[in-house]
Backbone as a chain_set.jsonl record, in Angstrom:
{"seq": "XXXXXXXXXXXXXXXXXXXXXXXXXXXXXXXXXXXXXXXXXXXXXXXXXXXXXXXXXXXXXXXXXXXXXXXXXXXXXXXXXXXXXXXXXXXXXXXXXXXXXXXXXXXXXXXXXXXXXXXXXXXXXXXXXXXXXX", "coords": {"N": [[-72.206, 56.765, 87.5], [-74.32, 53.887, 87.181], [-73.981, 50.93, 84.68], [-75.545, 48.642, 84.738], [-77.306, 45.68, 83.701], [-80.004, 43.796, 83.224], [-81.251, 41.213, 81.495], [-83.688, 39.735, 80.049], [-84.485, 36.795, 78.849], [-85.019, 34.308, 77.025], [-83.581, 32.429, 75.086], [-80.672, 30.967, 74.239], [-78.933, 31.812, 72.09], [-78.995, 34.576, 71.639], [-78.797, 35.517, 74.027], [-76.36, 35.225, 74.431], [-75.078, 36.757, 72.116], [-76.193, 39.273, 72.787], [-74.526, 39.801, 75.842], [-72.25, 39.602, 74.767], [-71.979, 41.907, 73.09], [-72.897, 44.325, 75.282], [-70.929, 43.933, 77.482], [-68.69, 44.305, 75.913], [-68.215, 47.306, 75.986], [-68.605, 48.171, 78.896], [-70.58, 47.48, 80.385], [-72.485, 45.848, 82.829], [-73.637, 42.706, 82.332], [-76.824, 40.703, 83.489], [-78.503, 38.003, 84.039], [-81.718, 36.534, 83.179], [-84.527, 33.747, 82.575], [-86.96, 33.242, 83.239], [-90.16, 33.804, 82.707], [-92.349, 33.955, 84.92], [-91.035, 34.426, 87.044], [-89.667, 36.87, 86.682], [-90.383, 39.944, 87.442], [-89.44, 39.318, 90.204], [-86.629, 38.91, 90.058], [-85.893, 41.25, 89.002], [-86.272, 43.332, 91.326], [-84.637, 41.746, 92.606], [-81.93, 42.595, 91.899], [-82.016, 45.351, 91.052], [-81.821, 46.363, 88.14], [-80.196, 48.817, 86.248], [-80.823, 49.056, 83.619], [-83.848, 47.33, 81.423], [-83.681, 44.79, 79.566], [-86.022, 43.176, 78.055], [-87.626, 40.195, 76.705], [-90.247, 39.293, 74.935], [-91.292, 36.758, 74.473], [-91.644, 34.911, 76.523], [-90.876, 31.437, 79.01], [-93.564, 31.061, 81.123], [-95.053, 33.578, 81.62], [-95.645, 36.426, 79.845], [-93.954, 38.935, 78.012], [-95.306, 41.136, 78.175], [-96.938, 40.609, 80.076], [-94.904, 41.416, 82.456], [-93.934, 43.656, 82.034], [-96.025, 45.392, 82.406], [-96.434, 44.655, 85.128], [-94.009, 45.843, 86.49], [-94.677, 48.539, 85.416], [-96.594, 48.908, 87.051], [-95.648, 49.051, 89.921], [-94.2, 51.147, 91.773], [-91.581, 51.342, 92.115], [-90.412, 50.51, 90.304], [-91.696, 52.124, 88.283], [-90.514, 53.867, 86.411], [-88.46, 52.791, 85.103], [-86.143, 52.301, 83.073], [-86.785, 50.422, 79.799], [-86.172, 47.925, 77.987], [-88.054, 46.366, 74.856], [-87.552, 43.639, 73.857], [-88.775, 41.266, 70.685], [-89.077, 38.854, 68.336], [-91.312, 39.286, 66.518], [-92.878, 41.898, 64.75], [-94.649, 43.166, 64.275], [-97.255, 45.997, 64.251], [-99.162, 45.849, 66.365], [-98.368, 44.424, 67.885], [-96.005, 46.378, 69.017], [-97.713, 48.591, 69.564], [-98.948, 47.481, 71.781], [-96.895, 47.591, 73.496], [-96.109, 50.068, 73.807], [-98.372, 50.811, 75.337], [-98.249, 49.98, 77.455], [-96.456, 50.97, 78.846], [-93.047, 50.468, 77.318], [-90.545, 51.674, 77.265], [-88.345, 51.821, 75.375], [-88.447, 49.697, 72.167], [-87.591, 47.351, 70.133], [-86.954, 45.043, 67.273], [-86.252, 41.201, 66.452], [-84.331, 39.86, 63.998], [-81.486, 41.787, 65.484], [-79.402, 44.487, 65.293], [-75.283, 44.544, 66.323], [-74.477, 47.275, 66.63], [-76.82, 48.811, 66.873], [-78.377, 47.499, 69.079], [-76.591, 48.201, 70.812], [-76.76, 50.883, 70.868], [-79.211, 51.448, 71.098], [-79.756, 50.481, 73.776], [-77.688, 52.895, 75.314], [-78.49, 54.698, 74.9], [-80.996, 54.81, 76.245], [-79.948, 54.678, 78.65], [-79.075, 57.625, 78.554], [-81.373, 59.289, 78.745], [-82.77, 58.236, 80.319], [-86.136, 58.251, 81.905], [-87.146, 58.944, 79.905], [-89.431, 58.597, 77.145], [-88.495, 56.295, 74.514], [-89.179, 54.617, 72.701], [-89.425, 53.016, 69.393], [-86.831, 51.518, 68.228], [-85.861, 50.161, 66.502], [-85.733, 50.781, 63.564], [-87.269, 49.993, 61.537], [-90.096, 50.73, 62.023]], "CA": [[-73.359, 56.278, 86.75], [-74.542, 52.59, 87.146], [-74.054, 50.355, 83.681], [-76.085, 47.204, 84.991], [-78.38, 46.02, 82.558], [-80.882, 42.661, 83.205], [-81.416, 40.403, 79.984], [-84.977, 38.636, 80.699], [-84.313, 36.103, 77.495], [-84.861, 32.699, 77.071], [-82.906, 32.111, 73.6], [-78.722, 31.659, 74.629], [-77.761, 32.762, 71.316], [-79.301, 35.723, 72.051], [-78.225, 35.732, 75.448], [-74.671, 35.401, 74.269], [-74.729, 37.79, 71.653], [-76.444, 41.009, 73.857], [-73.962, 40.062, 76.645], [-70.879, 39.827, 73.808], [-72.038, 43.349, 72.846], [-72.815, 44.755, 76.277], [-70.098, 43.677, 77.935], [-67.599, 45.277, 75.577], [-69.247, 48.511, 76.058], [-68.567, 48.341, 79.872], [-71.775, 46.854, 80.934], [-72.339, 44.415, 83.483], [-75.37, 42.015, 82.338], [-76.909, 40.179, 84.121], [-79.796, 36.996, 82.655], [-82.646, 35.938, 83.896], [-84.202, 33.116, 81.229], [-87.916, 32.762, 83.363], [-91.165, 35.235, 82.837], [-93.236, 33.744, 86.004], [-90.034, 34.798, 88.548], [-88.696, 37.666, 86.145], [-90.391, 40.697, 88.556], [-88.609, 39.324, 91.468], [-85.164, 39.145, 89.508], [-85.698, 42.789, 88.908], [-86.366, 43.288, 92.65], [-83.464, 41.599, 93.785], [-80.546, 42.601, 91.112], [-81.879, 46.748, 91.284], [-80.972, 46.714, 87.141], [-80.118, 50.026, 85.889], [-82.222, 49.38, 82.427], [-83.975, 45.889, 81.981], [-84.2, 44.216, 78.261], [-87.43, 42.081, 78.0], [-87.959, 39.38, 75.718], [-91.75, 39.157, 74.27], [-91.864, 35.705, 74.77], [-90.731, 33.648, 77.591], [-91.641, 30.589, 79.617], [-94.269, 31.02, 82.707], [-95.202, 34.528, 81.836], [-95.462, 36.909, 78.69], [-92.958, 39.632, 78.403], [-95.916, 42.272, 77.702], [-97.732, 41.275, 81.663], [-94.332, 41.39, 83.024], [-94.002, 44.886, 81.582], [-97.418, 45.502, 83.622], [-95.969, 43.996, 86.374], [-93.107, 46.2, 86.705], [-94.711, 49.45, 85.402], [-97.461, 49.0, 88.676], [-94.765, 49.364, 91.114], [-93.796, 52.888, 91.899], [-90.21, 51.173, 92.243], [-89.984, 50.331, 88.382], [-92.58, 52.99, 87.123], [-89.608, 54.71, 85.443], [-87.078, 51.964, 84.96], [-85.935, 51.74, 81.176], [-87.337, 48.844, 79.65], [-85.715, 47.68, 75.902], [-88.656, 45.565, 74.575], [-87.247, 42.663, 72.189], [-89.538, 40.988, 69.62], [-89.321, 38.19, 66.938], [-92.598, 40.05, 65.739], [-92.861, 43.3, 64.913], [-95.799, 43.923, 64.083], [-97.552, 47.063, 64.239], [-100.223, 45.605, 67.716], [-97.053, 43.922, 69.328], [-95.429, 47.59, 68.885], [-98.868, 49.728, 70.298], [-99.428, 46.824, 73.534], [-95.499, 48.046, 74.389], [-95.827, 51.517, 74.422], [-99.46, 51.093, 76.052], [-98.028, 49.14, 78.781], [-95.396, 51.619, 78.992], [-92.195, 50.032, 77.548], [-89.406, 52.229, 76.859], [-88.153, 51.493, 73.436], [-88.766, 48.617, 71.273], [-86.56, 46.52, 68.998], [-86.908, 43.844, 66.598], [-84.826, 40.544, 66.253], [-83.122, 40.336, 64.287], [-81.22, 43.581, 65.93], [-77.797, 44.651, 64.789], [-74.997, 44.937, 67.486], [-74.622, 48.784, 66.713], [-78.273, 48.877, 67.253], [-78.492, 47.162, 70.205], [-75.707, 49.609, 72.007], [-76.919, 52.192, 70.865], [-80.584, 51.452, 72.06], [-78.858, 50.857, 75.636], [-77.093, 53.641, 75.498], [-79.543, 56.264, 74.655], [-81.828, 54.729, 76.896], [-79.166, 55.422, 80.013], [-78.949, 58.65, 78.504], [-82.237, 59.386, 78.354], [-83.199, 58.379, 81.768], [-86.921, 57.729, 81.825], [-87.577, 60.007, 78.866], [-89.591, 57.297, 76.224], [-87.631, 56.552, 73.082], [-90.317, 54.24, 71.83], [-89.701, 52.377, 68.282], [-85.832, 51.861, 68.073], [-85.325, 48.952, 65.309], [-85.317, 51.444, 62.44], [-87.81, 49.385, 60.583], [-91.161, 51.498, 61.846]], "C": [[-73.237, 54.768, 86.598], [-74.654, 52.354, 85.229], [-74.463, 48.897, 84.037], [-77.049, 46.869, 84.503], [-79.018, 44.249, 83.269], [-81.044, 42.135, 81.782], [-82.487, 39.183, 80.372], [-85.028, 38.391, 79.246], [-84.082, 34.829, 77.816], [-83.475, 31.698, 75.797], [-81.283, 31.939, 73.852], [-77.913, 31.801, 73.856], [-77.493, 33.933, 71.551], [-78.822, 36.27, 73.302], [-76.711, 35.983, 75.283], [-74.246, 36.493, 73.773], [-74.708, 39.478, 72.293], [-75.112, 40.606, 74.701], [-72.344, 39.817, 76.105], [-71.296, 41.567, 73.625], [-71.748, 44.747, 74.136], [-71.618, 45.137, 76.765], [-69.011, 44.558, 77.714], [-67.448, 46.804, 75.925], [-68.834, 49.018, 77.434], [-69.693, 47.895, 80.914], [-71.681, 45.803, 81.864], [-74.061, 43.991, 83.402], [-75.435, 40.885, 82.883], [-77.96, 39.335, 83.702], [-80.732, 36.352, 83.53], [-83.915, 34.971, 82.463], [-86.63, 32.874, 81.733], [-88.869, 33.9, 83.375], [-91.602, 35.191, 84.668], [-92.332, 34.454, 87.116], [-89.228, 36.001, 87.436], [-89.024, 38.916, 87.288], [-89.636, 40.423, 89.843], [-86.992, 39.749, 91.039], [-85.022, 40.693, 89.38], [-85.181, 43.649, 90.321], [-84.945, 42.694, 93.348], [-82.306, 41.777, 92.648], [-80.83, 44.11, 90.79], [-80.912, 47.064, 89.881], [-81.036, 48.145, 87.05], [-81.104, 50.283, 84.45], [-82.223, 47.603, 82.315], [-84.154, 45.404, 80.1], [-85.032, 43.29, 78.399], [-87.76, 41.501, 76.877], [-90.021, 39.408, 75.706], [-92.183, 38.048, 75.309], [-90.933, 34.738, 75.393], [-91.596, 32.717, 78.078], [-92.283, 31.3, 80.844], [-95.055, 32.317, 82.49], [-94.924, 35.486, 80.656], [-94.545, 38.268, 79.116], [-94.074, 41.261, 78.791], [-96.623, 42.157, 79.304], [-95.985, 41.456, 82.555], [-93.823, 43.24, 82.957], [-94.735, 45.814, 82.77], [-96.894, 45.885, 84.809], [-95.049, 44.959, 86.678], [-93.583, 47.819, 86.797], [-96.104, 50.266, 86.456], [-96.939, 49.472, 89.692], [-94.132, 50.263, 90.791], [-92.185, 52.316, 91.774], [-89.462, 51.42, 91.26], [-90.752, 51.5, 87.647], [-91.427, 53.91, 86.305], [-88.286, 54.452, 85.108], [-86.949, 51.847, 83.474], [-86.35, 50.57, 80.744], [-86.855, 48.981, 78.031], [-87.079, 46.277, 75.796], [-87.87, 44.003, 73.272], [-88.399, 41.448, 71.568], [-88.953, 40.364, 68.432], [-90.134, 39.0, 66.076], [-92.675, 41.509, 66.251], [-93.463, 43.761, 64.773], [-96.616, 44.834, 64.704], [-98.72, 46.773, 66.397], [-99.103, 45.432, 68.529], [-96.439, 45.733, 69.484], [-96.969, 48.753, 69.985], [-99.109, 48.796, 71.809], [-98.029, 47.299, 73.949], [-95.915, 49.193, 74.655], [-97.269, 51.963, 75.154], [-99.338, 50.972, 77.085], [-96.809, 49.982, 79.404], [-93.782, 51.41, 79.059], [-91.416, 52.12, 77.33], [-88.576, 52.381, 75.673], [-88.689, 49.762, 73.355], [-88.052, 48.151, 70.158], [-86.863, 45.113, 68.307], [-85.939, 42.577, 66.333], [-85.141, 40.013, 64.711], [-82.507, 41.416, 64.557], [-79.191, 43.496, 65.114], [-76.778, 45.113, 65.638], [-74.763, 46.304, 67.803], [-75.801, 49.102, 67.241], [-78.737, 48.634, 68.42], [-77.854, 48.062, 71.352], [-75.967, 50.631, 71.885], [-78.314, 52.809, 71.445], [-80.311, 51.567, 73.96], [-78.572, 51.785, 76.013], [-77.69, 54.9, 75.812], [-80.578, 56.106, 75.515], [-81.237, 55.383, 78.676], [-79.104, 56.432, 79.884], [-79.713, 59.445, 78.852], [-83.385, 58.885, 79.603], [-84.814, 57.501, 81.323], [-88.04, 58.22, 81.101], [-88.242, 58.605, 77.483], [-88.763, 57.493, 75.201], [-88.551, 55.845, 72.25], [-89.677, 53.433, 70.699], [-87.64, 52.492, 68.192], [-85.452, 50.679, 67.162], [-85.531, 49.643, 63.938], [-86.189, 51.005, 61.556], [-89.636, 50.198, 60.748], [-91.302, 52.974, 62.569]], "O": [[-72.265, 54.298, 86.006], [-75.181, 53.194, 84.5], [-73.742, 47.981, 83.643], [-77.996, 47.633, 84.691], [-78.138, 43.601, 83.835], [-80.894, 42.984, 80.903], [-82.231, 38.071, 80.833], [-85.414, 39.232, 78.435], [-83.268, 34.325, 78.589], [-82.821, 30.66, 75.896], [-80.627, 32.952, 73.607], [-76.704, 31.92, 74.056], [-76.388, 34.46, 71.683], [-78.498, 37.447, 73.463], [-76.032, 36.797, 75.908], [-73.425, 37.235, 74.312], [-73.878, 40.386, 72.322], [-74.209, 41.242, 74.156], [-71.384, 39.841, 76.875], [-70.605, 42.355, 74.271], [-70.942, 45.676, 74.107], [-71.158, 46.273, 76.651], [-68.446, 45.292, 78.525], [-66.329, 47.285, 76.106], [-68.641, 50.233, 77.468], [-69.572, 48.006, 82.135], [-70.851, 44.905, 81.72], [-75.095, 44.435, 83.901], [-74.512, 40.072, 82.91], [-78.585, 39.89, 82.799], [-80.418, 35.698, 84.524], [-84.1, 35.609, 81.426], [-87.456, 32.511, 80.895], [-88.54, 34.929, 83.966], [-91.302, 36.058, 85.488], [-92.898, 35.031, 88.044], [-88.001, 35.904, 87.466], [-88.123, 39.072, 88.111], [-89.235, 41.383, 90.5], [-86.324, 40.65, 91.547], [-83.968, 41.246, 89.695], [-84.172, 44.341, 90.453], [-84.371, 43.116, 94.353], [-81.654, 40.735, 92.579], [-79.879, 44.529, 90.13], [-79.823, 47.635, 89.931], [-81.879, 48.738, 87.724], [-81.837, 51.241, 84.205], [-81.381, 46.799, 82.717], [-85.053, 46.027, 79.533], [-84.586, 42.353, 79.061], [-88.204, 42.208, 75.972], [-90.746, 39.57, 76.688], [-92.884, 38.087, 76.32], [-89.957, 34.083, 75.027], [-92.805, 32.797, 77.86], [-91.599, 32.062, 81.527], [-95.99, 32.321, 83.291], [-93.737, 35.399, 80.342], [-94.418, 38.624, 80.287], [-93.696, 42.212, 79.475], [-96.898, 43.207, 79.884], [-96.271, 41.732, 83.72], [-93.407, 43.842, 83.947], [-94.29, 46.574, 83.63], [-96.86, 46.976, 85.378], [-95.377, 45.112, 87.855], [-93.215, 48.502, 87.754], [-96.46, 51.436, 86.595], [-97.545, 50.254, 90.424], [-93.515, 50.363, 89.731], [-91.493, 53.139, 91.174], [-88.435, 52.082, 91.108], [-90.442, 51.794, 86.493], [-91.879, 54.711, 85.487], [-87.334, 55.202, 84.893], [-87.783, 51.232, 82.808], [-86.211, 49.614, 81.507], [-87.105, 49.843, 77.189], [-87.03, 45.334, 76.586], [-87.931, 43.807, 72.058], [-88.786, 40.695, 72.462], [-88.396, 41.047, 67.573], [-89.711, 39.387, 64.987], [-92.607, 42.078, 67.34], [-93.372, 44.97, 64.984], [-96.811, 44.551, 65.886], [-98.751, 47.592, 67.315], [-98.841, 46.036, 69.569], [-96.754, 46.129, 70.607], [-96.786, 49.466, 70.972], [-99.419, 49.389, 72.842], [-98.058, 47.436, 75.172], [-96.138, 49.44, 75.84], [-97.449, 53.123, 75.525], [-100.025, 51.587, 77.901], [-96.268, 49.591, 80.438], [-93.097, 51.766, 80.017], [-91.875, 53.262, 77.305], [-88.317, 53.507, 75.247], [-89.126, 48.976, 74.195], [-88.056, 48.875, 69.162], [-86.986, 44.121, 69.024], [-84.795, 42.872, 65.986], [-86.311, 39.795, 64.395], [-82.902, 42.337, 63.841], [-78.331, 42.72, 64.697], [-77.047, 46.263, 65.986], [-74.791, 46.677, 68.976], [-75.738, 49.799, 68.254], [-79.511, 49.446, 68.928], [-78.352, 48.492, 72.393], [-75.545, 51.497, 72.651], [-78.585, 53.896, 71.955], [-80.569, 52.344, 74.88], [-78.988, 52.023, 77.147], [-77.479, 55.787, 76.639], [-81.243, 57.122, 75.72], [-81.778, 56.123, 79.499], [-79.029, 56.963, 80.992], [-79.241, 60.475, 79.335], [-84.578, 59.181, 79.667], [-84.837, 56.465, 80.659], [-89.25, 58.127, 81.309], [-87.437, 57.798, 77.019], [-88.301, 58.597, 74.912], [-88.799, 56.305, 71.136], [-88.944, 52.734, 71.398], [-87.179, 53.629, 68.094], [-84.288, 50.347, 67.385], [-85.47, 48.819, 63.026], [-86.048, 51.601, 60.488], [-90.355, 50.235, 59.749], [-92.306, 53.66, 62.382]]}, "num_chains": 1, "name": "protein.A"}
C-alpha cells in the first residue's frame, strides 16, 4: 500500500508542519506551492491522496478540485480540502465539487493524521466534514 501524499499549499509553515506530521507517520509528501500548474503536479507525481489548499496563487483550490474530479484518472483520488474559512458555502462548494473530506486551519496534528489516514483507509468512500467543528 502506497503512503504518497501531495501538499498543494502555499503557506511554509503549513507546509512544514503537515510534512513534520506526515512524515513521522511513514508518509512520503510531496509540495507543490502553485494552483495554475497544480493538475499537472498531480499528473506527474501519481499521489496516493492529494491535500488542497483553498487558496493559492494562479488558480483557486475549489476549480482545481474540478479540474481533477473531470478526469476519469483523479475521479476517485482522495482529496483533503484545507480552509482558513470554514464556513458553511466554502464546506457545500467542496463536497459539490466532489472533495473528499474537509478540514479547517487551524487543524490539530492528531487531526490531520488521522484525516490522512482514514482517507487511505477509506479508499474513495467520501468522509466529507473532518475538522470536528461542523
Amino acid at each position: 500500500m502506497g503512503k504518497r501524499v501531495l501538499l498543494i499549499e502555499d503557506e511554509p509553515n503549513i507546509i512544514e508542519a503537515i510534512r513534520f506530521i506526515l512524515s513521522r507517520d511513514g508518509w512520503i509528501v510531496e509540495t507543490h506551492s502553485d494552483g495554475a500548474s497544480a493538475v499537472g503536479a498531480v499528473n506527474a507525481k501519481q499521489p496516493d491522496i492529494v491535500i488542497l489548499d483553498v487558496m493559492l496563487p494562479g488558480k483557486s483550490g475549489f476549480d482545481i478540485l474540478r479540474d481533477l474530479r473531470a478526469d476519469p484518472e483523479h475521479a476517485a483520488l482522495p482529496i483533503l480540502m484545507l480552509t482558513a474559512r470554514g464556513q458553511k458555502k466554502d464546506r457545500d462548494m467542496a463536497q459539490a465539487a466532489g472533495v473528499s473530506a474537509f478540514m479547517t486551519k487551524p487543524f490539530s496534528n492528531s487531526g490531520m493524521l488521522d484525516a490522512v489516514n482514514g482517507l487511505m483507509a477509506a479508499g474513495d468512500a467520501p468522509v466529507v466534514d473532518v475538522s470536528g467543528d461542523g
